[in-house]
N, C-alpha and C positions, 0 to 999 in steps of 0.2 A: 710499182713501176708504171711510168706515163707511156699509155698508148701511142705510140708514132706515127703518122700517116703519111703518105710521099704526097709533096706538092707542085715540088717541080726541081730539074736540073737544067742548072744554067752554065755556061762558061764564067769564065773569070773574063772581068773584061779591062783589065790591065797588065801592061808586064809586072810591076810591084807585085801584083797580088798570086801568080804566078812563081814567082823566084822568089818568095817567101812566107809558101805556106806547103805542110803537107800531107799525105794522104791518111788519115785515121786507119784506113783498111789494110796499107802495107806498107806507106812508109814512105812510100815514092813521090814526086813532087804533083803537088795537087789541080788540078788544073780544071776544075767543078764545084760547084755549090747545090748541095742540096739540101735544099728546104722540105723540112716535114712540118704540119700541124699537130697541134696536140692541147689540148684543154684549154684555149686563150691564148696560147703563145704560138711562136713560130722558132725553128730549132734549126740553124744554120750550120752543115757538117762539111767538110773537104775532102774531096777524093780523087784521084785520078780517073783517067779514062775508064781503063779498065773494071774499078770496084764500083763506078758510077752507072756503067752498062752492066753490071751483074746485080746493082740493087733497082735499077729501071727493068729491065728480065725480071724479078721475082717480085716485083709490083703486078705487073702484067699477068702473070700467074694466079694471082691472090683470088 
């Protein structure tokens, strides 16, 4: 498994991309991008508020 690293959390900065995308974490509509690095590449994931402030918290921890 590729090591994951946090790069940053951005909003979504359209309505489109809002009203049709959603949260990998729970499900609900996603309204964040977060980018991790990992071996050359960069890995684009969607979350909501809330699971996006709970993986920004357990960066910060690390």
């Amino acid at each position: 498994m590729l090591e994951k690293r946090l790069k940053s959390i951005e909003p979504f900065t359209s309505n489109i991309e809002k009203n049709s995308r959603f949260c990998i974490g729970c499900g609900e509509p996603a309204t964040k991008l977060v980018k991790y690095s990992t071996e050359g590449a960069i890995i684009i994931e969607k979350y909501c508020e809330k699971c996006a402030k709970a993986i920004e918290d357990s960066s910060v921890n690390q």
